[in-house]
C-alpha positions as CSV (number, residue, x, y, z in Angstrom):
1,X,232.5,28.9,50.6
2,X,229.4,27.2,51.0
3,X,227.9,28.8,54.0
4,X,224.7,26.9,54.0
5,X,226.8,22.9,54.5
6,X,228.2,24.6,57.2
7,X,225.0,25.6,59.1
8,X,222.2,23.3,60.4
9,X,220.2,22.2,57.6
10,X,216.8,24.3,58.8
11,X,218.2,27.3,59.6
12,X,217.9,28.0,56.2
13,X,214.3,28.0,55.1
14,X,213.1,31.0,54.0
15,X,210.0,31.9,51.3
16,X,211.7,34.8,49.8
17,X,213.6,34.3,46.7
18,X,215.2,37.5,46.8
19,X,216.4,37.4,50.6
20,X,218.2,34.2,49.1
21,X,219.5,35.5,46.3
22,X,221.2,38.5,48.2
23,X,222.8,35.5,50.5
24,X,224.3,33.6,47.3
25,X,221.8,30.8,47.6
26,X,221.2,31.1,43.9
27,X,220.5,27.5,43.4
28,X,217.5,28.0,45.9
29,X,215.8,30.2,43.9
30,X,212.8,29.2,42.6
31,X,211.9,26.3,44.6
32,X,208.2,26.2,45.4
33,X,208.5,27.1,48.5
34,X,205.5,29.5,48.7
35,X,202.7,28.2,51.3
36,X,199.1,28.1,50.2
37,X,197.1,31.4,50.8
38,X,195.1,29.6,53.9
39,X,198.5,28.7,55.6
40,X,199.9,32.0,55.3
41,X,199.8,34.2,58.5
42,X,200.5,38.2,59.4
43,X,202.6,37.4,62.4
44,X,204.7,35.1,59.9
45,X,204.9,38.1,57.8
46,X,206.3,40.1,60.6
47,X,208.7,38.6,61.9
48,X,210.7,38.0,58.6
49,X,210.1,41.9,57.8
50,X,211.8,42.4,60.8
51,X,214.7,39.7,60.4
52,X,215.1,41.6,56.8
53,X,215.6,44.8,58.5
54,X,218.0,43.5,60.8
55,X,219.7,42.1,57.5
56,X,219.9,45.3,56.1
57,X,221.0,47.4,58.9
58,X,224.1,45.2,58.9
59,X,223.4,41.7,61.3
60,X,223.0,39.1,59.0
61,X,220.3,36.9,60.6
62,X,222.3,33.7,59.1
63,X,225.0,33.4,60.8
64,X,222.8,34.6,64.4
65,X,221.7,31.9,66.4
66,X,217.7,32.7,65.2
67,X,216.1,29.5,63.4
68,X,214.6,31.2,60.5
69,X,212.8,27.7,59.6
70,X,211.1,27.6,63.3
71,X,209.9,30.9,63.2
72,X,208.1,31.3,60.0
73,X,206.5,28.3,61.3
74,X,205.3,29.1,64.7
75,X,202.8,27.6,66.2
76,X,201.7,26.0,62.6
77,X,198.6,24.1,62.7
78,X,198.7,22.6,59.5
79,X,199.8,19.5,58.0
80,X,202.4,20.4,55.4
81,X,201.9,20.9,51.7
82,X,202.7,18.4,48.6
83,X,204.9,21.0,47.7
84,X,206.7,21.2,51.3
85,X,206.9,17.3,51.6
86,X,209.2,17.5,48.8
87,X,211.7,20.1,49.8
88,X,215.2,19.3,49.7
89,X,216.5,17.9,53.2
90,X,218.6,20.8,53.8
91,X,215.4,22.7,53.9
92,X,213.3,21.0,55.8
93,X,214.4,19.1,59.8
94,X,213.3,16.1,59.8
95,X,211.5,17.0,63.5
96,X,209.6,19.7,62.1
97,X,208.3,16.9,59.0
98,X,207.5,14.5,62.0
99,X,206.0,17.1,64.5
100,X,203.6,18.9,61.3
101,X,202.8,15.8,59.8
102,X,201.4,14.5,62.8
103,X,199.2,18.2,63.6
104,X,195.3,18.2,63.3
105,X,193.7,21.1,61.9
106,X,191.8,23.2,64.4
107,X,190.3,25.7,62.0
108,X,188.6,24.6,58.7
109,X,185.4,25.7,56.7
110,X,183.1,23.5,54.7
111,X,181.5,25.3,51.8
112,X,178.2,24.6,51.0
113,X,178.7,23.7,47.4
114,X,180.1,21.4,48.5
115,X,177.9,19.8,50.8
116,X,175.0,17.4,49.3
117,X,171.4,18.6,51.6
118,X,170.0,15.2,50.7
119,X,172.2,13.6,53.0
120,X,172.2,15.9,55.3
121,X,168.7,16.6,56.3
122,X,168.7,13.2,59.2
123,X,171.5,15.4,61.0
124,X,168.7,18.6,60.8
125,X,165.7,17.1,61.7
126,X,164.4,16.1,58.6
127,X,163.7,19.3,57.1
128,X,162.8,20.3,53.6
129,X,165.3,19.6,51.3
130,X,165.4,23.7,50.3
131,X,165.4,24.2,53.8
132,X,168.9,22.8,54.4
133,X,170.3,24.0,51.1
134,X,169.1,28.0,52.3
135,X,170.2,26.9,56.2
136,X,174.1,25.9,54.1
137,X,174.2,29.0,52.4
138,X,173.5,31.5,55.7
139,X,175.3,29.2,58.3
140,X,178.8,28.5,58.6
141,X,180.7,24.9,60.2
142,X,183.7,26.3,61.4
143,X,184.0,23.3,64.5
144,X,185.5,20.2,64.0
145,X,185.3,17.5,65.9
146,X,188.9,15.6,67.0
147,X,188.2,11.5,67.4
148,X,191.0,9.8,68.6
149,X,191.9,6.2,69.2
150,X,191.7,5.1,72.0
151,X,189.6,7.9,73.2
152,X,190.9,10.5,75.7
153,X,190.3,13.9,77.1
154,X,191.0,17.1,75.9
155,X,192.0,19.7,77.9
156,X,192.6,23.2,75.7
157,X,189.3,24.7,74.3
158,X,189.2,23.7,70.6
159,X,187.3,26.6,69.2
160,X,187.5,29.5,71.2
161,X,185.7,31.6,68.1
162,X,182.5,29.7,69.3
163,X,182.5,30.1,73.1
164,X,181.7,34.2,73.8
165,X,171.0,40.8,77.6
166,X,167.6,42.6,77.0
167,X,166.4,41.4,73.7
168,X,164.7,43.4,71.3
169,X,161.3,42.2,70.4
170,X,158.2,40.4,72.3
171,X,157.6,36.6,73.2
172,X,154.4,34.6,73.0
173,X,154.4,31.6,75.1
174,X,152.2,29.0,75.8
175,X,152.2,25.4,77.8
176,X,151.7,22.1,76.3
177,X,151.7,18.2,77.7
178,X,152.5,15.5,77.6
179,X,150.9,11.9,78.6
180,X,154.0,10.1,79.5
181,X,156.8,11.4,82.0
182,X,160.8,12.9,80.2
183,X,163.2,10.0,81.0
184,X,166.2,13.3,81.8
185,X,163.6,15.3,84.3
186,X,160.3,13.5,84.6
187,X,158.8,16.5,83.3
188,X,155.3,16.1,81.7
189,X,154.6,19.7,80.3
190,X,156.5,22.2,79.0
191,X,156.6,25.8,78.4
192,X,157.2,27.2,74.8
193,X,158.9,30.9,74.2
194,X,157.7,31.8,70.7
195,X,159.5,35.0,69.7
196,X,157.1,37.1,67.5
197,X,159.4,39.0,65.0
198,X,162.3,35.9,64.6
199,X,160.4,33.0,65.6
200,X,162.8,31.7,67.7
201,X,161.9,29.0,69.7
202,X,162.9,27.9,73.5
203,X,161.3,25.2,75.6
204,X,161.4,24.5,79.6
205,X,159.9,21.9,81.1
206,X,158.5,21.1,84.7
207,X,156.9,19.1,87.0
208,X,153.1,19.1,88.3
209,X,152.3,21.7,90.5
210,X,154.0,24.4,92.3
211,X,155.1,27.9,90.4
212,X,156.4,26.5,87.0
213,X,155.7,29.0,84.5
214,X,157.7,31.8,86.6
215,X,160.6,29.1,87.0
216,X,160.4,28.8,83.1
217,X,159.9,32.4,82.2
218,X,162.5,32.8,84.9
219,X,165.2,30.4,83.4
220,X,164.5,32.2,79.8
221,X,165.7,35.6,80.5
222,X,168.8,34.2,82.4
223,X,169.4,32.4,79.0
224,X,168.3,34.8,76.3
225,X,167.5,38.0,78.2
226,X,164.3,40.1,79.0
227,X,161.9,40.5,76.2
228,X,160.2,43.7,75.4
229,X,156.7,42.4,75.8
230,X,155.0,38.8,76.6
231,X,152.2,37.8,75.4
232,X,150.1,34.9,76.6
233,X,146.4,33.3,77.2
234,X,144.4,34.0,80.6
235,X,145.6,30.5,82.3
236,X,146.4,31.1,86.0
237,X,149.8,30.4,86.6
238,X,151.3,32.8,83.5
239,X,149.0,35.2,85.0
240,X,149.8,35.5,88.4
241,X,150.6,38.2,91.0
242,X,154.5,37.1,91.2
243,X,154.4,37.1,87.1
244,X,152.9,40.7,86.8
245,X,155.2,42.6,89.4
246,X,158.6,40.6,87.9
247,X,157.1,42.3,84.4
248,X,156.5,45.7,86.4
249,X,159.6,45.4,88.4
250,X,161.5,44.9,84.2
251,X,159.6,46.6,82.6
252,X,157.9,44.4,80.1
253,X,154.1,44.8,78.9
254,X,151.9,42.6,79.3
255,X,149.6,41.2,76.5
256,X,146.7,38.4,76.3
257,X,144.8,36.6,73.9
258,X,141.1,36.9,74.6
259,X,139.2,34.0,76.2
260,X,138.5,31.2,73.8
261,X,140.2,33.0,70.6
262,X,143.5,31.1,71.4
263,X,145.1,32.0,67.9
264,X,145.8,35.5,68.9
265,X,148.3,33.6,70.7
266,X,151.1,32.8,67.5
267,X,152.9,30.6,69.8
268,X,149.7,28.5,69.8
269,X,149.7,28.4,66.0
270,X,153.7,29.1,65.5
271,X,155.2,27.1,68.6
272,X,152.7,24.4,70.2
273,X,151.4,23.4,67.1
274,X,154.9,23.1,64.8
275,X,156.1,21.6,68.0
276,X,153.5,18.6,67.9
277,X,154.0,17.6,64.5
278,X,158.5,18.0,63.9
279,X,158.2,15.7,67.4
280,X,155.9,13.0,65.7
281,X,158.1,13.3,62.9
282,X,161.4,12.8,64.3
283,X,160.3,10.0,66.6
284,X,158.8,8.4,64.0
285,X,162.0,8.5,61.7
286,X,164.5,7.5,64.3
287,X,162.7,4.9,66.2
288,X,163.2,7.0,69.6
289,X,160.8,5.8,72.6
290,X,158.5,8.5,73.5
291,X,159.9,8.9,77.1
292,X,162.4,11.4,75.1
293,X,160.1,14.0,73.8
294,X,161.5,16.3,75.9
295,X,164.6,15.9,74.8
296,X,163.7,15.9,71.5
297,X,161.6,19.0,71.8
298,X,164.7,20.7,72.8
299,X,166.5,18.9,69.8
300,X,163.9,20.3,67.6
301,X,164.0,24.1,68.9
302,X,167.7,24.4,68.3
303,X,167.5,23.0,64.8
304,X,164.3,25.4,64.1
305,X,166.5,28.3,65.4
306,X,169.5,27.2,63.3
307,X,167.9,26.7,60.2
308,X,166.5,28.9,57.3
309,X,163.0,30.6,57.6
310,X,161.4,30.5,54.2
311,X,158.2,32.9,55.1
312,X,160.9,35.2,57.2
313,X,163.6,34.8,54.7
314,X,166.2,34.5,57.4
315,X,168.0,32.0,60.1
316,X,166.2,32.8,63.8
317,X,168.8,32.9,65.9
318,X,170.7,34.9,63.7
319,X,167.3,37.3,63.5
320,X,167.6,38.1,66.8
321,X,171.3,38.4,67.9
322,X,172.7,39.1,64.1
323,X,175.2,36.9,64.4
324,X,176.1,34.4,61.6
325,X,175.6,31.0,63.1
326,X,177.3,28.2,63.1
327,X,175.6,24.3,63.0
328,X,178.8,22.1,62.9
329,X,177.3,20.6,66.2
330,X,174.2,19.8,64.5
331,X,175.9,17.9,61.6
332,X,177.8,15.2,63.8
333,X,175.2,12.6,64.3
334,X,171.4,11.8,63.9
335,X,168.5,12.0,67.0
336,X,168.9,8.7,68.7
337,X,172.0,7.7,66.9
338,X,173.6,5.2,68.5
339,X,177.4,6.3,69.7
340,X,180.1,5.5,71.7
341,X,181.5,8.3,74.2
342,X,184.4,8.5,76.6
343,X,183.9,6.9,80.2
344,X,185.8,9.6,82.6
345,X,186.3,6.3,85.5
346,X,189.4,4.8,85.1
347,X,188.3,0.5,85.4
348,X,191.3,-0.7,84.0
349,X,191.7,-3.1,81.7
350,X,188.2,-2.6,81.2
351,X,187.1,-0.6,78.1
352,X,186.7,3.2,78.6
353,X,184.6,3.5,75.5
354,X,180.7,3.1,76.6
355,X,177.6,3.0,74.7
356,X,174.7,5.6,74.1
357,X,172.1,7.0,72.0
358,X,173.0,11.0,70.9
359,X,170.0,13.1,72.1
360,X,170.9,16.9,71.4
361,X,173.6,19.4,72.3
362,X,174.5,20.9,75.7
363,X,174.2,24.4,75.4
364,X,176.0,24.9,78.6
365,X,178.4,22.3,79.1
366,X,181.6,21.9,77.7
367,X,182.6,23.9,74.5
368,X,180.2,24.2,71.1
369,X,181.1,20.2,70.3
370,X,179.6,18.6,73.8
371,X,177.1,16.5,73.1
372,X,174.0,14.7,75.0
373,X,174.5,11.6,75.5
374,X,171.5,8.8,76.8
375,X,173.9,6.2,78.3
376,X,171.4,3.0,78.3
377,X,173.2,1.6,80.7
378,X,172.9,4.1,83.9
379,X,169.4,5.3,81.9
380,X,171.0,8.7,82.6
381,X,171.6,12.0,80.3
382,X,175.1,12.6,80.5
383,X,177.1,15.6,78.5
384,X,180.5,14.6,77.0
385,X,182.6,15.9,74.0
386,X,184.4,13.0,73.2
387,X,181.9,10.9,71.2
388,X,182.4,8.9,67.9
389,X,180.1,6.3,65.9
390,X,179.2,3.3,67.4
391,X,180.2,1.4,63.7
């Protein structure tokens, strides 16, 4: 007797030719029903080692009310295979065809081979063409970004791999301004954080007046963690009463340049200075107003940190926290690209899709795909993840 006509049509799936063959399913055997290394998971694994076991000790799972088919694919989240779209019926429930062939992949990994730097380098600033090539080869793009149509929330983190401190060598800083005010803050300096050994760079901005190097210096450690030493010129404000006992109370020396020999400072010559001429650069390329070069400068410190380090021969960020980075944010859209994003106010029937200019990533917002977003409109920074080309 045919026992597999008799039973529901996916109860029957199974990758093992010789668990069929001991079930009589000879005519099964053989059918390319392996998945592709990337699909195949240890939990899968385990569970049919244990429905084996519990084959062999007597219970035949086949005729027990377990659906094999469902749980060797649990919680799949991949489309099927060309090989899997043409399984016989009996192996494969028509649900399961629908519900997989509709799934999105959550996990994926461009390699760099594969990726042309050329066409890449508007998403990273414009740098060097060897520069993105070496940034490729020591970064990895493990984020993916969902677009959907009509645009709508998400509510599960997408990459939880990507959302997880004193910090082991000394920062130069030093201040530099601006003649026209940020359109996000209204700052008109900032505050560079150069570190010495990986060059990374940070930037906060303030206002005139009132205690806005401690606020910055301040705002870095909460971010990045207490550095080991700081090093900085004889201005007034980074040399302060309050900024010498914080550094007493943390225990981090204090360093200066000497008075009028500013390039003992290298965030003069590796921060300010690099600073100055990426921003020109990137304004000039993209068309963006000047009233953004704050945002920009921020822009531009991420990608410096993200990208390769031809004199260090290494990525910064990675430099100081060793951890392999990961620049799928960075290769979504251009400075000053002109998107759409996702309007959170219901106005129905009106359309909930409103235009912007992309101006950088929130670091602190969202998960690792939330994006800054100039809305021209409201001439307001707003951060959103669900964001797609305006064409």
């Amino acid at each position: 007797m045919n026992v597999l006509n008799e039973l529901p049509s996916f109860d029957t799936f199974t990758n093992v030719d010789s668990f069929l063959s001991k079930q009589e399913y000879d005519d099964l055997v053989g059918l390319p029903l392996n998945r592709t290394p990337s699909e195949q998971r240890n939990k899968e694994e385990e569970k049919y080692l244990r429905l084996l076991k519990t084959h062999e000790d007597g219970d035949d799972p086949i005729f027990s009310n377990i659906n094999l088919h469902r749980i060797l694919f649990t919680n799949q989240q991949y489309d099927l295979t060309d090989e899997e779209l043409e399984l016989p019926p009996q192996l494969l429930h028509k649900d399961d065809r629908d519900a997989h062939a509709c799934a999105v992949k959550t996990w994926h990994r461009v390699l760099h081979k594969d990726l042309d730097p050329q066409k890449l380098r508007p998403f990273l600033g414009f740098r060097p063409i060897e520069i993105v090539r070496k940034t490729l080869a020591n970064t990895t793009q493990l984020a993916r970004l969902i677009i959907r149509y009509p645009l709508r929330k998400h509510v599960k983190a997408r990459f939880p791999f990507l959302n997880t401190r004193r910090i082991n060598e000394g920062i130069s800083t030093d201040k530099f301004y601006a003649n026209c005010a940020d359109v996000a803050n209204g700052f008109v300096n900032a505050h560079i954080f150069y570190g010495m050994k990986t060059t990374c760079i940070q930037i906060y901005g303030h206002r005139p007046g009132g205690e806005g190097f401690l606020m910055a210096y301040k705002d870095f450690i909460r971010d990045h963690g207490i550095p080991s030493i700081l090093r900085r010129d004889n201005a007034g404000e980074a040399n302060s009463e309050k900024v010498q006992d914080f550094n007493r109370e943390h225990l981090v020396k204090d360093q200066f340049s000497e008075v009028a020999n500013q390039q003992q400072n290298v965030c003069e010559s590796g921060g300010v200075r690099w600073m100055k001429a990426a921003l020109h650069v990137l304004l000039d390329m993209t068309g963006a107003p000047v009233w953004t070069w704050f945002l920009a400068a921020n822009y531009l410190a991420d990608i410096h940190n993200h990208t390769w380090n031809n004199e260090r021969k290494f990525i910064p960020a990675t430099a100081r926290d060793g951890i392999t980075r990961d620049i799928s944010k960075y290769l979504q859209f251009v400075f000053w690209e002109r998107v759409l994003y996702l309007d959170h106010v219901d106005k129905f029937p009106e359309s909930r899709e409103r235009p912007g200019y992309f101006v950088g990533c929130s670091n602190n917002v969202g998960d690792d795909l939330t994006f800054l977003i100039y809305d021209d409109q409201t001439k307001q920074v707003v951060s959103v993840s669900v964001v797609r080309p305006f064409t």
